[in-house]
Steps between C-alpha positions, in 0.01 A plus 500: 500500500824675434772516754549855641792613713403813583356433859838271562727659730843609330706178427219266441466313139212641270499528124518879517694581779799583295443493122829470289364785292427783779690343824138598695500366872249499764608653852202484756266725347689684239524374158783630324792523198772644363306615126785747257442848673283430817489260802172435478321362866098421610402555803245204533357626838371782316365334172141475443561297152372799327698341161563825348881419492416156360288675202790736405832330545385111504884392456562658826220430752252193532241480768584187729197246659434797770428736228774730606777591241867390462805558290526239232795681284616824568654542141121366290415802425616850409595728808199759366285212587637412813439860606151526380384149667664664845292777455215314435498320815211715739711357818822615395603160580791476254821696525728578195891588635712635246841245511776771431363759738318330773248726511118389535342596171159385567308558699 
């Protein structure tokens, strides 16, 4: 079975808490990383493991042993992508912040 860090509290060894490529961490229930435009967070709480953001940006989100989705690498795919997997997600679970402005993009 492959190791999954993404029910380890912040700070706690994984294999994916903090990929060299995406610098993706874990912080209680919200999944998140710094990708080229966007900080780009999951709220696990609300996940149902729909996978819709796994099936359009793959590079970006994985589904974790719980079946509920995390960041993998915030820069894998193209920031179009990033924004269509969001609004793909029927829980709104994932939240795109735009890095220059700080403003809450989506949802």
């Amino acid at each position: 079975m492959q190791d999954d860090q993404t029910n380890q509290p912040s700070g706690q060894s994984g294999n994916a808490s903090a990929p060299a490529s995406g610098g993706a961490t874990q912080e209680g229930s919200i999944s998140k990383g710094e990708g080229n435009k966007f900080l780009v967070e999951v709220d696990q709480n609300i996940c149902i493991g729909a996978a819709s953001c796994v099936a359009l940006a793959s590079k970006v989100f994985q589904l974790n042993s719980e079946n509920k989705a995390y960041v993998v690498d915030p820069k894998g795919d193209s920031d179009e992508e990033i924004i269509q997997a969001a609004k793909s997600c029927p829980t709104n679970a994932i939240k795109l912040v735009n890095k220059e402005t700080g403003k809450i993009e989506y949802p």
